[in-house]
C-alpha positions as CSV (number, residue, x, y, z in Angstrom):
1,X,235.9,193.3,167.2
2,X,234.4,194.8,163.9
3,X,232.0,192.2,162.7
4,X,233.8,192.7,159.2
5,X,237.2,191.3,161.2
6,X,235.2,188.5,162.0
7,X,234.0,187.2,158.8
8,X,237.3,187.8,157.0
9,X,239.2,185.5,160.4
10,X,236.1,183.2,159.3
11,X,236.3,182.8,155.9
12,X,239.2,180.4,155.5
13,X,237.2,178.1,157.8
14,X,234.1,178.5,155.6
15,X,235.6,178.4,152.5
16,X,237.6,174.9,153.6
17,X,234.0,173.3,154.7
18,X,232.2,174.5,151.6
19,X,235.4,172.6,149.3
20,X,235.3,169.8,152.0
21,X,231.3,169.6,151.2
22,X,231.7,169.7,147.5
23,X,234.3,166.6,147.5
24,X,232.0,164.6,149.8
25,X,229.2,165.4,147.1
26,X,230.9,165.1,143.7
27,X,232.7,162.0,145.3
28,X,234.4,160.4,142.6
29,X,232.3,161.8,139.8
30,X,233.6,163.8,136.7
31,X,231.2,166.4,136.3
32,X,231.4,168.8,133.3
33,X,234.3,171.9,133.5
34,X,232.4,175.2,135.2
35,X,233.4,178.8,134.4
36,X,234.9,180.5,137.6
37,X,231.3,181.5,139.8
38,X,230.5,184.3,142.5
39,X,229.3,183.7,145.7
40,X,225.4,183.1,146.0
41,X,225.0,184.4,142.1
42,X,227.2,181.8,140.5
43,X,227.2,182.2,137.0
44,X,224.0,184.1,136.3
45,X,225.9,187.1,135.9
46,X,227.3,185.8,132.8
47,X,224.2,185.2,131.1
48,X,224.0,188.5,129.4
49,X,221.2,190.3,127.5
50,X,221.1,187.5,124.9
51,X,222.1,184.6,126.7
52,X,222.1,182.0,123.8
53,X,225.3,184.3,122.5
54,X,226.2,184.2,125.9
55,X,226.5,180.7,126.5
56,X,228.2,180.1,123.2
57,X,231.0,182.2,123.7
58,X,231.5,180.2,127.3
59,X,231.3,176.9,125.7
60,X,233.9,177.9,122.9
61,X,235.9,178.1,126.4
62,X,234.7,175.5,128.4
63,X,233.5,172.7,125.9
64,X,229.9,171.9,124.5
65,X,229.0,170.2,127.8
66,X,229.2,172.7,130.5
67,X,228.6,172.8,134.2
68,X,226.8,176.5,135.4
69,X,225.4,177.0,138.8
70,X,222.5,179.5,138.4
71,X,222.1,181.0,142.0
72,X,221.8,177.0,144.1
73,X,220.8,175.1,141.0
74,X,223.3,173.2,138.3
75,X,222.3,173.6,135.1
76,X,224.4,171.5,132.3
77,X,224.5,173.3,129.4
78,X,224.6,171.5,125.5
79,X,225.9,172.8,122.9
80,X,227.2,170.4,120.1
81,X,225.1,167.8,117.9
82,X,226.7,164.9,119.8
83,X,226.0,165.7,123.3
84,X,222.2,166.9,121.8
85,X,222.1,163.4,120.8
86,X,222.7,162.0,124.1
87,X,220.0,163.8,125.5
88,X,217.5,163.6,123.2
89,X,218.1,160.1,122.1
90,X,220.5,157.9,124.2
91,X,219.0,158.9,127.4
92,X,216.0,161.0,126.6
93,X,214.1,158.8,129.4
94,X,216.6,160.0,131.8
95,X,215.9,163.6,131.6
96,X,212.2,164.4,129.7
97,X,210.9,165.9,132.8
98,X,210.3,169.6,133.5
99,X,211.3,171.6,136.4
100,X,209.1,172.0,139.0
101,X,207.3,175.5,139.1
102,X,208.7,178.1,141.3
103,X,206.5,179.0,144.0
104,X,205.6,181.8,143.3
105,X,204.2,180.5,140.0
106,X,202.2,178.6,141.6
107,X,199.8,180.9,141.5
108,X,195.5,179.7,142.3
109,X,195.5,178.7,138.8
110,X,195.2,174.8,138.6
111,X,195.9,175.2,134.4
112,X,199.6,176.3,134.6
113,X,200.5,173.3,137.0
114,X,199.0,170.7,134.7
115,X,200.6,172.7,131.2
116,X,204.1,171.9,132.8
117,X,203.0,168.1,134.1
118,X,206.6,166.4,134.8
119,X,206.8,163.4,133.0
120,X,204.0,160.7,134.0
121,X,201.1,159.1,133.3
122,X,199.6,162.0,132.1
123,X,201.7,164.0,130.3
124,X,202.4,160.8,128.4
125,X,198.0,160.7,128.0
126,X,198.3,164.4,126.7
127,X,200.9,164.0,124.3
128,X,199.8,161.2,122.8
129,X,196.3,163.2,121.9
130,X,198.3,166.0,121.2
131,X,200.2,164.0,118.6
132,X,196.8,161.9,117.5
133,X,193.7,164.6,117.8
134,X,195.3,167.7,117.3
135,X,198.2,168.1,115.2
136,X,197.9,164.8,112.9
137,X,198.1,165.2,109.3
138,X,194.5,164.9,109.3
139,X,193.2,167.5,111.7
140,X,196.1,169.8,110.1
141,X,194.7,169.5,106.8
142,X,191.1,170.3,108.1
143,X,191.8,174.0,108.8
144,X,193.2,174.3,105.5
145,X,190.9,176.8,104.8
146,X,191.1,178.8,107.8
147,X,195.1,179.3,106.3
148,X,194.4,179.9,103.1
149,X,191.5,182.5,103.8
150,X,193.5,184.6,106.4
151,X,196.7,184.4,103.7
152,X,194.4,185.5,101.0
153,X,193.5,188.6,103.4
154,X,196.9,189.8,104.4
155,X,197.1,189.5,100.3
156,X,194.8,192.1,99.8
157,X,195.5,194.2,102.6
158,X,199.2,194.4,101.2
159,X,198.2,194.9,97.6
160,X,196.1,197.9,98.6
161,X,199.1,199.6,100.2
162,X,201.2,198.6,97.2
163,X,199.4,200.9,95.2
164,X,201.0,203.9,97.2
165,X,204.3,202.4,97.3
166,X,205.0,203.1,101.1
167,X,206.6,200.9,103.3
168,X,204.2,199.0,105.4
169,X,205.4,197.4,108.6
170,X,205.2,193.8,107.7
171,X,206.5,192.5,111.1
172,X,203.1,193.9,112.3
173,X,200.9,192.6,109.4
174,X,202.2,188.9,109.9
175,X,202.3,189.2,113.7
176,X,198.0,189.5,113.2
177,X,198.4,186.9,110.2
178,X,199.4,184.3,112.6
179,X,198.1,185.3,115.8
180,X,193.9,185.2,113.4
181,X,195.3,181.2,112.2
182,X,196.3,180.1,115.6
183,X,192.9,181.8,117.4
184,X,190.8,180.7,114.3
185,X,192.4,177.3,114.5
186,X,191.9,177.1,118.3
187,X,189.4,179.1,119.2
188,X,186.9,179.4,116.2
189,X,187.6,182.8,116.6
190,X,190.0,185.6,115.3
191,X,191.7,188.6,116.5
192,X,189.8,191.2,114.2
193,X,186.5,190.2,115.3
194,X,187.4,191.2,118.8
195,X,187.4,195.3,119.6
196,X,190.7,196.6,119.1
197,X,191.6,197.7,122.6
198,X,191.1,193.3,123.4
199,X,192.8,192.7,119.8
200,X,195.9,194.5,121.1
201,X,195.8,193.2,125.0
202,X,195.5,189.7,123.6
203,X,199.0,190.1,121.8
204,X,200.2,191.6,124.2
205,X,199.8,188.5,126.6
206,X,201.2,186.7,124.6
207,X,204.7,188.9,124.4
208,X,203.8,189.0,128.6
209,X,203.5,185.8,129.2
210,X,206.7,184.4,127.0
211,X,209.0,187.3,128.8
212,X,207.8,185.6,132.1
213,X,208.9,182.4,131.5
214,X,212.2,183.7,130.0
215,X,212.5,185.9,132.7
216,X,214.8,186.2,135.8
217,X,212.2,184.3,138.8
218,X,213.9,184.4,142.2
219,X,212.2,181.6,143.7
220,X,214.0,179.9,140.8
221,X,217.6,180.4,141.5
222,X,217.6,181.4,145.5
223,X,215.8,178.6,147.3
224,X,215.1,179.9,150.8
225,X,214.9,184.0,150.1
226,X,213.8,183.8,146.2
227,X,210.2,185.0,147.4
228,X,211.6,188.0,149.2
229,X,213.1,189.3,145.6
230,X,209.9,188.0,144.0
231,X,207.9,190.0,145.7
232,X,210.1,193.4,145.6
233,X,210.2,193.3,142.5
234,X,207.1,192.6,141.8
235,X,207.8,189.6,140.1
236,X,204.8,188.2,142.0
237,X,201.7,190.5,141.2
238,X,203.2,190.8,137.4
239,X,202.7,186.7,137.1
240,X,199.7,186.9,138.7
241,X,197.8,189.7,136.6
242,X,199.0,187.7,133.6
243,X,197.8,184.5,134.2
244,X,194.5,185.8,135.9
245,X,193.9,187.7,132.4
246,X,194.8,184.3,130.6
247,X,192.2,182.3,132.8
248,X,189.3,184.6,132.2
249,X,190.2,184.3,128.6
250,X,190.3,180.6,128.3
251,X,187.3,180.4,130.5
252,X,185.2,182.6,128.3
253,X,186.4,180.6,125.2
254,X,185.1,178.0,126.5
255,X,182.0,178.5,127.7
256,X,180.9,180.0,124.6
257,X,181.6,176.8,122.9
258,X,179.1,174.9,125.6
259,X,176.5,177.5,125.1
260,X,177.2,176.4,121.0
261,X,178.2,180.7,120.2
262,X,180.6,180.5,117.7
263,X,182.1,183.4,115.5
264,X,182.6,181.7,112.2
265,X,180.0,181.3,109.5
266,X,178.2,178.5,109.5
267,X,178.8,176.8,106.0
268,X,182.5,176.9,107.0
269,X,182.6,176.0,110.6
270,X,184.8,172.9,111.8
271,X,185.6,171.7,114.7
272,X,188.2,174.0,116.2
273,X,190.7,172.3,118.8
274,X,188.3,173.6,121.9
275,X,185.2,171.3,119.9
276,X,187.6,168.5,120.0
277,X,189.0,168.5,123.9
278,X,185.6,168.8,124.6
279,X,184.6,166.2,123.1
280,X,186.9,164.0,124.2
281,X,186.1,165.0,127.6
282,X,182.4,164.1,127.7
283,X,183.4,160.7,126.1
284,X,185.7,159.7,128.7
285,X,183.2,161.0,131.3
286,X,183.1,157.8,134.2
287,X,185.4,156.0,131.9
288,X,187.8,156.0,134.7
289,X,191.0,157.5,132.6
290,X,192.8,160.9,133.1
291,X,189.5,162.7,132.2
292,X,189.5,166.2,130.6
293,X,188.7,169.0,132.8
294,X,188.1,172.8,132.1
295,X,192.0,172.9,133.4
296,X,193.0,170.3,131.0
297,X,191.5,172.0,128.1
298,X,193.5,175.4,129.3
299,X,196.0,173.8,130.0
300,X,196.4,173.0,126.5
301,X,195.2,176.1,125.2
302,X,198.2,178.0,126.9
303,X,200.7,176.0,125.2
304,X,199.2,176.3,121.8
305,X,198.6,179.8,122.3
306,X,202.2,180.4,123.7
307,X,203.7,178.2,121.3
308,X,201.9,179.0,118.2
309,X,202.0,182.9,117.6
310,X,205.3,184.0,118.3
311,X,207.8,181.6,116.9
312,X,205.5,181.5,113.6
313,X,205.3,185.2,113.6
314,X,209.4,185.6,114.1
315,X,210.1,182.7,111.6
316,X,208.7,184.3,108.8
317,X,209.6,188.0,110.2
318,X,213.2,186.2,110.3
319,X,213.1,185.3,106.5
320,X,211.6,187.7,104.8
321,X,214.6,189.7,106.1
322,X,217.1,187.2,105.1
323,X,215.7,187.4,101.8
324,X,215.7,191.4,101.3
325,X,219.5,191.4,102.5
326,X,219.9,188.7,99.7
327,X,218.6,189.3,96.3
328,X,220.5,186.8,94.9
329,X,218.3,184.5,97.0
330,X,214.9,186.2,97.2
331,X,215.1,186.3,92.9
332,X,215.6,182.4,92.9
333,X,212.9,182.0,95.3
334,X,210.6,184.4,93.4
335,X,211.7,182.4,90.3
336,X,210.8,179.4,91.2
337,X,207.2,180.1,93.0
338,X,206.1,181.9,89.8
339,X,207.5,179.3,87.3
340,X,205.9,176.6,88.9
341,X,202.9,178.2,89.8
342,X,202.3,180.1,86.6
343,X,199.9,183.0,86.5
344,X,196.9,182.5,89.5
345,X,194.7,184.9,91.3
346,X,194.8,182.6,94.7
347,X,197.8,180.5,95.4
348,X,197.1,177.9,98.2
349,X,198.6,174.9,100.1
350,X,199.0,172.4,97.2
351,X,200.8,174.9,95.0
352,X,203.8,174.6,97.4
353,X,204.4,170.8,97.2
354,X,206.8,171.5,94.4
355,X,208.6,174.4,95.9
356,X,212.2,172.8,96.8
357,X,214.5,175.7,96.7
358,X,211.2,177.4,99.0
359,X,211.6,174.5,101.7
360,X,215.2,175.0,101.4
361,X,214.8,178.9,102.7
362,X,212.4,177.8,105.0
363,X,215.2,175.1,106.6
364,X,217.5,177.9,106.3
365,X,216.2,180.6,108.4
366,X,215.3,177.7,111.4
367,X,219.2,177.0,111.2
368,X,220.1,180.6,111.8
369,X,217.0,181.7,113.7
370,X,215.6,178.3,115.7
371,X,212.1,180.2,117.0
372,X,213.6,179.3,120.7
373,X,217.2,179.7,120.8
374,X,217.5,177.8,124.1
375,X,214.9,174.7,124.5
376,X,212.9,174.3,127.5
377,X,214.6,173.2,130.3
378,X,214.8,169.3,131.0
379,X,215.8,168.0,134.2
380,X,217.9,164.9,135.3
381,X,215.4,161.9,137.0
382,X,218.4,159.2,136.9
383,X,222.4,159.4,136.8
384,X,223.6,159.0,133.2
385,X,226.4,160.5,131.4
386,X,227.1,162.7,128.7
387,X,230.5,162.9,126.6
388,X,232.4,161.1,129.6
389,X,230.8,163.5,132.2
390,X,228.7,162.5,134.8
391,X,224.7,164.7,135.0
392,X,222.9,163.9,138.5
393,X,219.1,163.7,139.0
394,X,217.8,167.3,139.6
395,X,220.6,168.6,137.2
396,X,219.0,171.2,134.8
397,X,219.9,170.3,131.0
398,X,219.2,173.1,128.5
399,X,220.2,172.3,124.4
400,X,221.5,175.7,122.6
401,X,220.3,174.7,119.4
402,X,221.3,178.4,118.3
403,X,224.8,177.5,119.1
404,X,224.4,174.2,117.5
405,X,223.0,175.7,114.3
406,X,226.2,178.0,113.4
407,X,228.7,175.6,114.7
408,X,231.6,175.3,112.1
409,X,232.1,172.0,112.6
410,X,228.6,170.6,111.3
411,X,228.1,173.7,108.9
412,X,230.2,175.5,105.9
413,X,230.0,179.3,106.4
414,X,228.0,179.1,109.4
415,X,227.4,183.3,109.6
416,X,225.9,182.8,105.9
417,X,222.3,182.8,104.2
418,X,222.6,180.0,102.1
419,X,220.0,177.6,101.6
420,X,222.1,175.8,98.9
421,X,223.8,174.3,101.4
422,X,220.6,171.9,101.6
423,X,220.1,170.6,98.1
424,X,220.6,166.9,97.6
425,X,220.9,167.0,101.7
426,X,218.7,164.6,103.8
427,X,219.7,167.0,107.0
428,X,216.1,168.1,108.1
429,X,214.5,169.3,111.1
430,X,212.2,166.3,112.5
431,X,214.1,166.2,115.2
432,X,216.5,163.0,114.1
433,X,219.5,165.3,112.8
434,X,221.1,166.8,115.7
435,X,222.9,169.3,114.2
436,X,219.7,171.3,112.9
437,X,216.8,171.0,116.2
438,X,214.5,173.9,116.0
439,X,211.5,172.1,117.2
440,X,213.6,170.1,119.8
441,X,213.1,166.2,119.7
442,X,212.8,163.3,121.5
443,X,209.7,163.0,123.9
444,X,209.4,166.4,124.3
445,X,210.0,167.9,120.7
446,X,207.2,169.7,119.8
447,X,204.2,168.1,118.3
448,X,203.1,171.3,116.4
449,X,205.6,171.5,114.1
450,X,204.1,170.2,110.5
451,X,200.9,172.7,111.1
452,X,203.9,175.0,111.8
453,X,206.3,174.4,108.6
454,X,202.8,174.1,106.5
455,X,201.9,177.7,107.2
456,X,205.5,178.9,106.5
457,X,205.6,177.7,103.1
458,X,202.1,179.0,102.2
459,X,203.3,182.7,103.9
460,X,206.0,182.9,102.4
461,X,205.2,181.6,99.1
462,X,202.3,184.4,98.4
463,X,204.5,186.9,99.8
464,X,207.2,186.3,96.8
465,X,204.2,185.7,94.5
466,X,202.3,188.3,94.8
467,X,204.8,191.2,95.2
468,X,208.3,192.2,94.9
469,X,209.8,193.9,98.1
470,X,212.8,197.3,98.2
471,X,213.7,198.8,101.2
472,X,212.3,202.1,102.0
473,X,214.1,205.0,100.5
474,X,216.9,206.0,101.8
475,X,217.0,202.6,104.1
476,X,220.4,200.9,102.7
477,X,220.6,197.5,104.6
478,X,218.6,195.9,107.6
479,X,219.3,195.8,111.3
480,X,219.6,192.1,112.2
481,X,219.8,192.8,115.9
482,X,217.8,190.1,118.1
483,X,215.9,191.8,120.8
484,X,217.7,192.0,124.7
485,X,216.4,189.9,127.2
486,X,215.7,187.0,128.4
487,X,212.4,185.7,126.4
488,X,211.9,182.4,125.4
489,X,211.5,183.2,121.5
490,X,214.4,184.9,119.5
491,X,212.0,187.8,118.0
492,X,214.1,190.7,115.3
493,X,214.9,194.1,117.4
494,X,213.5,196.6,114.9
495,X,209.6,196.3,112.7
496,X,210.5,194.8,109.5
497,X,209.1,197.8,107.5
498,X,209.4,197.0,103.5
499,X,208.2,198.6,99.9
500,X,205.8,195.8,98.5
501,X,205.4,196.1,95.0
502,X,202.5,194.5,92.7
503,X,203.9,192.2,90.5
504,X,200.7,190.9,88.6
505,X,199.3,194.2,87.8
């Protein structure tokens, strides 16, 4: 008999144990509705090329609490302020762990294990001096002047090519803004003082090592053959070339700080964050806490590094094109900079504490354009239920604050640029309105996210400042297109290229 005859005689069979299995699982539970899945892929072929779009259209379908099976594992998708609030809030203990780490990223690096620590002991340790020595109000304000000086830069750089009046690409003039305030800030070091060819490999990891953890991992989805794909498609050697180049990077960084070399001058040198993990690290030396190893301090590197460049970078990218499709907008924003900072030859931080309609723009763009579209994936540690429907430990939860964020229900004109729609609103994005959650919240929402917002407003407010911006000739609107793939950060497809013009001179 053709072995095809026999599986299809089989299959009844099969397909009777596999429903008989699923009853004895679910049991009496009422887990959320599910799309219709394949065989062995389950739902991942509806993913797409930008899944958050994806998975907004399905839950249009199937409600804002979902059910997906990605390859073996259930993933619950969220995608309404409510059932946000249940997991953020109601039972954020329940499910503010991580995933494990697929094998194969697992790799002979000791850093990447410890930057995705489940919940515990010490991720709780980390986060709290994440919270306390790193991003507190305080230690924010101290690099004030790193902001300020590197804004004051990209300032003259653009004024110099206003004089031509050629486009410039700004999507690649703020990508190095960012990436100098987050290496100066971390690092005590920039990206122009490197060579060039290191300048552009060290963006470039960045863009890598996002697009890996966005990325389609088969030890992820297939439990027993995942490797095999891994490996084929080399999957495996990618990771592993990445995070090879990360650790020599880190290690170097820090090992100049020991030997005290340093790359800022000396009448403005501060402690950068590596100065501070150090430090805390020889205090707790035989203390008999969680100490701080070279790991550790990697380990926290990584995420600020990861964290920090791109979503600031694509924010203000994000806005800045907002505001050149709406001139009605960018003139009121102009208006208001200029009025209340009258005529100055250096704007800085406290000359946007009266900026309203600014931080209106700013809450604005993070509606439509949340830096990561889909937050990092929680997972289920206890039952508990959402909306009526039952989530299991080992259950993968991810919140599509995209979705949320042009939902009609919470927002008028959800497709629209309007930062009106804020004035005399107390809707803001700490993370305790659920309807706008572009820095997450709860225990894991990120703990970056004032030095974040303060270096938006002080961007943005020079750029409208300092110049007026046209489109290039014969450009006569923007391509708004989000970039395919499956990368944690929602970047814009095409360079924002723009005509600066000088408005003080």
């Amino acid at each position: 008999m053709a072995p095809y005859l026999i599986v299809l005689l089989l299959f009844p069979l099969l397909l009777l144990l596999l429903v008989k299995r699923k009853i004895i699982i679910n049991g009496n539970q009422q887990l959320p509705p599910s799309p219709p899945k394949l065989p062995i892929l389950g739902n991942l072929h509806q993913l797409g090329k930008r899944p958050h779009r994806s998975l907004c259209q399905l839950s249009k379908q199937y409600g804002p609490v979902m059910l997906l099976r990605f390859g073996n594992i259930p993933v619950v998708i969220i995608s309404s302020a409510e059932a946000a609030e249940h997991v953020l809030k109601t039972h954020d203990l329940q499910c503010c762990t991580r995933p494990p780490l697929s094998g194969t990223r697992k790799l002979s690096y000791n850093f990447l294990d410890i930057a995705f620590a489940p919940y515990g002991e010490y991720w709780r340790r980390i986060r709290k001096l994440c919270v306390v020595e790193l991003f507190s109000v305080k230690r924010v304000q101290s690099f004030r002047f790193v902001r300020e000086e590197e804004v004051a830069s990209l300032v003259s750089s653009i004024s110099q090519s206003a004089s031509s009046k050629n486009p410039i690409d700004l999507t690649e003039k703020i990508v190095t803004l960012v990436a100098n305030i987050v290496f100066r800030i971390a690092f005590a070091t920039n990206v122009e003082a490197t060579d060039m060819a290191k300048k552009n490999r060290i963006k470039s990891l960045v863009d890598e090592a996002e697009a890996i953890f966005g990325s389609f991992c088969g030890s992820d989805y297939f439990k027993y053959v995942g490797w095999i794909i891994d490996r084929i498609s080399g999957y495996h050697s990618r990771v592993e070339k990445i995070f090879q180049e990360m650790d020599a990077f880190y290690q170097l960084v820090i090992d100049e700080h020991l030997q005290g070399v340093r790359t800022v001058e000396k009448e403005q040198e501060e402690e950068d964050i590596v100065d501070v993990l150090l430090g805390i690290g020889r205090k707790e030396a035989g203390a008999g806490s969680i100490q701080l190893t070279k790991d550790h301090i990697k380990a926290v590197l990584m995420n600020i590094f990861l964290a920090g460049i791109s979503t600031g970078s694509d924010s203000l990218i994000w806005a800045m094109a907002e505001l050149v499709k709406n001139p009605k907008v960018m003139n009121k924003a102009k208006e208001e900079i200029r009025n209340v900072i009258g005529i100055k030859e250096r704007v800085t931080e406290r000359d946007t504490d009266e900026l309203h309609y600014l931080k209106m723009v700013i809450k604005e763009t993070l509606r439509l354009y949340p830096p990561v579209p889909l937050l990092l994936a929680r997972q289920a540690i206890s039952n508990f239920q959402i909306n009526g429907y039952d989530v299991n430990p080992e259950m993968i939860i991810q919140i599509n604050v995209w979705a949320i964020g042009r939902d009609p229900e919470y927002w008028k004109d959800p497709e629209e640029f309007l930062p009106e729609r804020f004035m005399d609103s107390s809707v803001d994005f700490k993370g305790q309105n659920f309807e706008l959650l572009p820095f997450g919240g709860g225990r894991r929402g990120c703990p970056g996210q004032y030095m974040g917002t303060v270096m938006l407003e002080l961007v943005l407010t020079n750029l409208l400042y300092f110049f007026d911006w046209e489109l290039p000739k014969g450009v006569e609107d923007l391509n708004m297109e989000e970039k395919y793939g499956a990368s944690l950060v929602l970047s814009k497809m095409e360079p924002l290229r723009l005509v600066p013009v000088n408005y003080l001179q």
